[in-house]
C-alpha positions as CSV (number, residue, x, y, z in Angstrom):
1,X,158.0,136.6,157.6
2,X,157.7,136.6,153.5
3,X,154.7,135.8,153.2
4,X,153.6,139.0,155.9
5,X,155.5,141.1,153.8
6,X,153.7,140.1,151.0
7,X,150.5,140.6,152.0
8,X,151.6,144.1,153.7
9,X,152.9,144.9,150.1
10,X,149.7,143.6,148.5
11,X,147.7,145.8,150.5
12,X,149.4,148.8,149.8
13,X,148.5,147.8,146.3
14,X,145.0,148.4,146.9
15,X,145.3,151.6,148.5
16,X,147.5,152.8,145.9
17,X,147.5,156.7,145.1
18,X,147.1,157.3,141.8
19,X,150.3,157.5,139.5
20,X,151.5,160.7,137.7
21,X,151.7,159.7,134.4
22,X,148.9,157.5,133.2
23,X,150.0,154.2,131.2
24,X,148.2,152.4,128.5
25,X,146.0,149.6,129.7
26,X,147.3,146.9,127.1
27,X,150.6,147.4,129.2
28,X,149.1,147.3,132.4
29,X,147.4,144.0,131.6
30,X,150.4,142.3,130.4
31,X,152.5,143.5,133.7
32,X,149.5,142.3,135.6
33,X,149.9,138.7,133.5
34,X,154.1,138.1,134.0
35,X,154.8,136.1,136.8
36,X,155.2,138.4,140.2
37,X,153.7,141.2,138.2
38,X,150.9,141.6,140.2
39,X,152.1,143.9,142.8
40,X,153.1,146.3,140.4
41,X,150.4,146.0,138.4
42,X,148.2,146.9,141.0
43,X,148.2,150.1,142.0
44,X,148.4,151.2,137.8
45,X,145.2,149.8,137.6
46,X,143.2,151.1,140.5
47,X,144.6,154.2,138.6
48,X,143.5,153.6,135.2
49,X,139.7,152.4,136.4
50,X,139.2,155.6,138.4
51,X,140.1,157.5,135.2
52,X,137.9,155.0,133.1
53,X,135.2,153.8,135.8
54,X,133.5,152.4,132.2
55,X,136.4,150.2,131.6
56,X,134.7,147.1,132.4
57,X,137.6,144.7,131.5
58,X,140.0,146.6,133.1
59,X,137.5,146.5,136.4
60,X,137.7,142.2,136.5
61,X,141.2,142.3,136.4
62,X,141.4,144.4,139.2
63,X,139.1,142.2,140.8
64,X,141.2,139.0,140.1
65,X,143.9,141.0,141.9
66,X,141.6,142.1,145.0
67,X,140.9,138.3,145.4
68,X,144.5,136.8,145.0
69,X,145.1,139.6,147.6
70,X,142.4,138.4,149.9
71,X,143.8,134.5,149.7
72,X,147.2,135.7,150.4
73,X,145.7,137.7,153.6
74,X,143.9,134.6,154.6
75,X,146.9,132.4,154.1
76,X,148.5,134.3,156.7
77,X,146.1,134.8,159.1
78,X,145.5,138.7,158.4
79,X,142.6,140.3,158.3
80,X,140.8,139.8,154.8
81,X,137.3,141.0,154.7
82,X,138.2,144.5,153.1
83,X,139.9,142.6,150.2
84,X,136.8,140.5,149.6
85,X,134.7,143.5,149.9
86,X,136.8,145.0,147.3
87,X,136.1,142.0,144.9
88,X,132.6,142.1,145.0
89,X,133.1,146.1,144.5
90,X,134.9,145.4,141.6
91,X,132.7,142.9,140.3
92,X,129.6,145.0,140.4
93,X,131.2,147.8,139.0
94,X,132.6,145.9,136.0
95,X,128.9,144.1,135.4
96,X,127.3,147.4,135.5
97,X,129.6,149.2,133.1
98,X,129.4,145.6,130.6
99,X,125.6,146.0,130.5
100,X,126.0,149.3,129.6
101,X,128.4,148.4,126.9
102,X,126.8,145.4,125.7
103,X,129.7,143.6,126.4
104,X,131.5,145.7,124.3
105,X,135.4,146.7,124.2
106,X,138.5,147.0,122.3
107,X,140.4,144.6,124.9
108,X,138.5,141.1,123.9
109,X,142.3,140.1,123.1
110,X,142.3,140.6,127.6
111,X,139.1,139.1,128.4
112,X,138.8,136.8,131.4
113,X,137.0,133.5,131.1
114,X,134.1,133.6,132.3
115,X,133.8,131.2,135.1
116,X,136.6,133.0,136.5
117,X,134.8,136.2,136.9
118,X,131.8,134.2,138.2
119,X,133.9,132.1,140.8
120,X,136.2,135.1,141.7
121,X,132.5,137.3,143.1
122,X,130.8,134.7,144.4
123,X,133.4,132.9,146.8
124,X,134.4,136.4,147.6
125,X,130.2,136.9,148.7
126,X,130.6,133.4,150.3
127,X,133.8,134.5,152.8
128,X,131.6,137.6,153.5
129,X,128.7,135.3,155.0
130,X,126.5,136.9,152.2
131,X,125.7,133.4,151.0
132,X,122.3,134.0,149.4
133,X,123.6,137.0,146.8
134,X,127.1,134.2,146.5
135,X,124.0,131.5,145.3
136,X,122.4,133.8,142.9
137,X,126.1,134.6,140.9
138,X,126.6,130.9,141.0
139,X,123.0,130.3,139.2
140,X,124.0,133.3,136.7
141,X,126.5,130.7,135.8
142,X,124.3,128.2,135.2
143,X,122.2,130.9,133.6
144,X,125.1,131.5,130.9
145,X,125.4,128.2,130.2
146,X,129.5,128.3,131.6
147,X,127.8,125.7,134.3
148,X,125.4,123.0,134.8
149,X,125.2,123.0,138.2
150,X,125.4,126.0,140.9
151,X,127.1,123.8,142.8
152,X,130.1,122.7,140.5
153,X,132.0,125.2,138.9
154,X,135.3,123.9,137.1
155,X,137.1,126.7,135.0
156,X,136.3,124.7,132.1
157,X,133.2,122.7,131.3
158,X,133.7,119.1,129.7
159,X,130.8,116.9,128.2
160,X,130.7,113.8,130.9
161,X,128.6,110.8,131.4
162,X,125.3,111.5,133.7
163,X,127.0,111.9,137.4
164,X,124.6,110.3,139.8
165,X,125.2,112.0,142.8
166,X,128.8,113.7,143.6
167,X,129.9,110.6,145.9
168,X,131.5,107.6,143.8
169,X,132.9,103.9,145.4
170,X,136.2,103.2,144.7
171,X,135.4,100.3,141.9
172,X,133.6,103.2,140.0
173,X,136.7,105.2,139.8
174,X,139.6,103.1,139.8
175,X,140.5,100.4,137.7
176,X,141.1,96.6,138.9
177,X,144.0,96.0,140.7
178,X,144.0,99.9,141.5
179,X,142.1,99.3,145.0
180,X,145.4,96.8,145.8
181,X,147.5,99.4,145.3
182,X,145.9,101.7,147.7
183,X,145.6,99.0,150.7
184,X,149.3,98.5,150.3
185,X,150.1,102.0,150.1
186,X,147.9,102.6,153.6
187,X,149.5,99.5,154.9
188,X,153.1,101.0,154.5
189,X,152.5,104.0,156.5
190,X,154.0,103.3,159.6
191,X,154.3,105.4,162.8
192,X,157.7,106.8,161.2
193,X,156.1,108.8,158.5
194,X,153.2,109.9,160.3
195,X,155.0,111.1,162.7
196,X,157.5,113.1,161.7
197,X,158.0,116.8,161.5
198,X,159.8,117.3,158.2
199,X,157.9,117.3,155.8
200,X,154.5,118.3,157.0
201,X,153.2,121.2,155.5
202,X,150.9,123.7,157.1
203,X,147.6,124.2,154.5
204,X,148.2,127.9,153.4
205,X,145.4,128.5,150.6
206,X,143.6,130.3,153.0
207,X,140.6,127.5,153.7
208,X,140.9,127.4,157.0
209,X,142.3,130.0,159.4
210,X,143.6,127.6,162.8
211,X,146.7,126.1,161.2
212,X,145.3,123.0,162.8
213,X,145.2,121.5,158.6
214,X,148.5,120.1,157.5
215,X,149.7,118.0,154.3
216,X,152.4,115.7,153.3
217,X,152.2,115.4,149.5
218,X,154.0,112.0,148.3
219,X,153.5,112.8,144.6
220,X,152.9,115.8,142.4
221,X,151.8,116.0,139.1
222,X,153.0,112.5,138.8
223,X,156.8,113.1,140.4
224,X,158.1,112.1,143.5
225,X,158.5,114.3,146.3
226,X,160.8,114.5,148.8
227,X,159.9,112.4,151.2
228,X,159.6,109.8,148.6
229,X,163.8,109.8,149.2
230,X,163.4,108.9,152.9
231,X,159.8,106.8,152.6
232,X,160.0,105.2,149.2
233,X,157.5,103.0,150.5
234,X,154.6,105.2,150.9
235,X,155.4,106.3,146.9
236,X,156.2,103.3,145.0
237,X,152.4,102.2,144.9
238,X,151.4,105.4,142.7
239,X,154.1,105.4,140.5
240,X,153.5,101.6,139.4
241,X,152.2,102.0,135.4
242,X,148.7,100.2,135.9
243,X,148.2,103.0,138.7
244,X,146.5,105.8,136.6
245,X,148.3,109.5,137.6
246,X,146.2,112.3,136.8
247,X,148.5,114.7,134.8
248,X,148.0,117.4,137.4
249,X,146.7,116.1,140.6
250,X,148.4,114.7,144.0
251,X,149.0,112.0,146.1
252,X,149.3,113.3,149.6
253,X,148.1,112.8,153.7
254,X,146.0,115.3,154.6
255,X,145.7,115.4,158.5
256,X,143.5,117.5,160.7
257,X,143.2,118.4,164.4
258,X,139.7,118.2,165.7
259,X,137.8,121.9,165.7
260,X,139.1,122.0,162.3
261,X,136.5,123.5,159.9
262,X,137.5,123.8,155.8
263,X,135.4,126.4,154.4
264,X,133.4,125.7,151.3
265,X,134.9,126.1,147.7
266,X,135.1,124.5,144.6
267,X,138.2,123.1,142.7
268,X,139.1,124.4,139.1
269,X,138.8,121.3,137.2
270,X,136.5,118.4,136.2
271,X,139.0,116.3,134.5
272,X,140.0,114.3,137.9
273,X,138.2,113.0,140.9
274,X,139.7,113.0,144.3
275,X,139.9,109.8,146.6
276,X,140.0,109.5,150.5
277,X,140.9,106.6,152.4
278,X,141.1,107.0,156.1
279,X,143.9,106.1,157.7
280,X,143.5,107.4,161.7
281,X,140.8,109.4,163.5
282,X,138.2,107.5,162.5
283,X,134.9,109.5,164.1
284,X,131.1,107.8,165.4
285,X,130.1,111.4,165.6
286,X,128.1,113.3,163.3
287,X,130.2,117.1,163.9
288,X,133.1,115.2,161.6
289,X,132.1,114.8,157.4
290,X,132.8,116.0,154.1
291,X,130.4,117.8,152.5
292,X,130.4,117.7,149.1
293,X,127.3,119.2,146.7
294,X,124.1,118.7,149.1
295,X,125.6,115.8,150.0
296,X,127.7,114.3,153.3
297,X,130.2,111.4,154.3
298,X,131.9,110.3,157.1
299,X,135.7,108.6,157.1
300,X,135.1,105.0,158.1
301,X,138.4,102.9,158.8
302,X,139.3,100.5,156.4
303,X,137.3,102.5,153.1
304,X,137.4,104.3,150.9
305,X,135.2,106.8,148.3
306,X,135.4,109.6,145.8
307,X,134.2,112.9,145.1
308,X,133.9,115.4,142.2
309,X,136.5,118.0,143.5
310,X,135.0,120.6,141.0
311,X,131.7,120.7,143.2
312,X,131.4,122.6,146.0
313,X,133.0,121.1,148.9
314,X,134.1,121.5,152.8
315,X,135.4,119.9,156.0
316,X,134.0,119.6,159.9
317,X,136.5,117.2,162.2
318,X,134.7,116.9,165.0
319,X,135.1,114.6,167.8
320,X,138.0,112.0,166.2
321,X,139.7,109.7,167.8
322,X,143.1,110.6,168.5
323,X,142.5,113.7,168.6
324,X,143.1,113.9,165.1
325,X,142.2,112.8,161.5
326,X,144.9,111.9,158.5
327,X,143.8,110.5,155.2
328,X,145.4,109.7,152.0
329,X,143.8,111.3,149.6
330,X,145.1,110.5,145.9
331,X,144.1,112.2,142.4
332,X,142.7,110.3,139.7
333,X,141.7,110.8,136.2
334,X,138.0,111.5,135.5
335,X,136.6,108.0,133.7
336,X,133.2,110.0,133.0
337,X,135.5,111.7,130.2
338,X,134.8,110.8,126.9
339,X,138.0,109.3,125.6
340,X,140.1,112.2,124.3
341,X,139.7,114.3,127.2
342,X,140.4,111.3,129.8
343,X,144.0,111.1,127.8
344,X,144.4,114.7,128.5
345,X,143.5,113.9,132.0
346,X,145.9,111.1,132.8
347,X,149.8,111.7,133.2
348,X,150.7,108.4,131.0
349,X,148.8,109.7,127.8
350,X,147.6,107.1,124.5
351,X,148.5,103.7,126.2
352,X,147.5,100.3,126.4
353,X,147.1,100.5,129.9
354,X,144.8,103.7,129.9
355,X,142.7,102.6,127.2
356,X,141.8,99.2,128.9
357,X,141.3,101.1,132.2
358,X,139.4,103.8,130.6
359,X,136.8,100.9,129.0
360,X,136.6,99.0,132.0
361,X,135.6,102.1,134.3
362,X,133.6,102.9,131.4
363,X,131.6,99.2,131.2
364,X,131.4,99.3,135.2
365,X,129.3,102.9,134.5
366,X,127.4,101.3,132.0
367,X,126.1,98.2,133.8
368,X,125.4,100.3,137.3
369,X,123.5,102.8,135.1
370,X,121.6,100.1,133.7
371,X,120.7,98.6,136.9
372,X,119.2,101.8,138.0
């Protein structure tokens, strides 16, 4: 029921009549930046950019809003195209009026990153079906040097080694005695935890719309969750010091019902990788893989791989048996780092441990590179 009222308040937001007395945009954009200030935020500036159509930082902004909007509508099953459509109406506006400026304004102290503006237009183009004008924002990217690939765009670029591919095996990603870890871990989910009703969480960013995707995180941001109390078991492995924690990142089961369809996005950050091992619903049919890049992989029973979350990415389930298909899917510190980033990366910081990990992954990279 929240979350409906929400996104009924949100879209009166975007509708908003125009206020009476006009307020100054520095103060808009620092409402629009406090915590729950958006919806009040909102409607002041779809005022303020109908008195200053030219106002082209003022115009992302009220994009960003138009697309956290849209999410919310799509998290609760509403409908969401006009909130796209009002992205990508924002967007173009705001790009035409920057030319015009020569990316010129007195609110640089305000300005968006980049690969936000970039990210927020063309997912918004990609939920419209538009995908070809989506692929040609994601090039400009490329374009202005904010990316190196179309097809992964983290909020921040890092210098990393050469990725070959955007799959990775386990032994490229994990350090030795790591891949124990994760057996046992599978091994102690029993029926008991699978099972249960509790704690399961239906998906609700919006990247699917059947409520047939649910989670069951089992650590976040490197603490215990709550149903580490009743099923220590299934937690203990990750929180063992020669397991390496991203610093934000999650250890979870991720199960899905067959017709389930994830649509394509890319995560925010290169500075972890994300595992999956399968644990049920293993799946001879080709309707069930991950796509991730131009890439695809099926879940086979028993392994495991890795994928750059920061590149494009989405889900088909298929025919599965069961009916349905759970994975663990754990978050891991990027080894392709150079050094000072991966300790920014990892949750245990300047260590023994992490250094030794960090130059074993990095020798591993070094020899397979080599060999190729």
């Amino acid at each position: 029921m929240y979350a409906r009222l929400l996104c009924l308040a949100l879209l009166a937001a975007l509708t908003a009549r125009a206020v009476e007395t006009p307020i100054e945009i520095e103060d808009i954009l620092l409402l629009y930046r406090t915590p729950g200030g958006l919806k009040d935020a909102m409607p002041l500036l779809v005022d303020h950019t109908s008195r200053n159509p030219d106002d082209w930082v003022a115009l992302q902004y009220l994009a960003g809003g138009y697309q956290l909007a849209a999410r919310k509508l799509a998290s609760a099953n509403l409908p969401e195209n006009d909130a796209w459509k009002m992205v990508v109406a924002a967007f173009s506006k705001s790009e035409s009026a920057r030319l015009r400026a020569k990316g010129e304004s007195d609110l640089k102290a305000f300005l968006m990153p980049r690969t936000t503006i970039l990210r927020h237009a063309g997912d918004a183009l990609l939920r419209l079906g538009r995908e070809e004008e989506a692929r040609a924002v994601y090039a400009r990217g490329v374009e202005e040097s904010v990316w190196t690939n179309p097809l992964c765009r983290p909020e921040k670029l890092f210098e990393t080694d050469t990725a070959l591919g955007y799959f990775f095996e386990l032994d490229e990603v994990l350090i030795n005695g790591a891949a124990e870890q994760l057996k046992n871990a599978i091994a102690s989910l029993d029926d008991n935890i699978l099972n249960q009703t509790e704690y399961w969480r239906i998906e609700s960013s919006g990247l699917h719309t059947t409520n047939s995707w649910s989670q069951l995180p089992l650590v976040v941001n490197n603490r215990r969750s709550k149903v580490c109390n009743s099923f220590p078991d299934a937690c203990e492995p990750f929180m063992d010091p020669t397991w390496l924690n991203a610093a934000v990142g999650q250890v979870k089961l991720s199960k899905m019902i067959q017709g389930t369809h994830v649509r394509p996005h890319a995560g925010p950050t290169m500075e972890r990788l994300r595992v999956h091992c399968l644990v049920s619903g293993a799946s001879p049919s080709s309707s069930t893989f991950i796509r991730v890049g131009d890439e695809r992989r099926t879940w086979q029973k028993g392994k495991c791989f890795a994928f750059d979350e920061s590149c494009e990415h989405e889900v088909h389930i298929g025919a599965v048996e069961g009916g349905e298909r759970i994975v663990l899917i754990a978050d891991v510190p990027n080894p392709f780092l150079s050094w000072e980033d991966f300790v920014g990366a990892t949750a245990d910081g300047d260590s023994t441990i992490v250094r030794s990990g960090w130059e074993e992954l990095r020798s591993k990279r070094s020899a397979k590179t080599e060999e190729l």
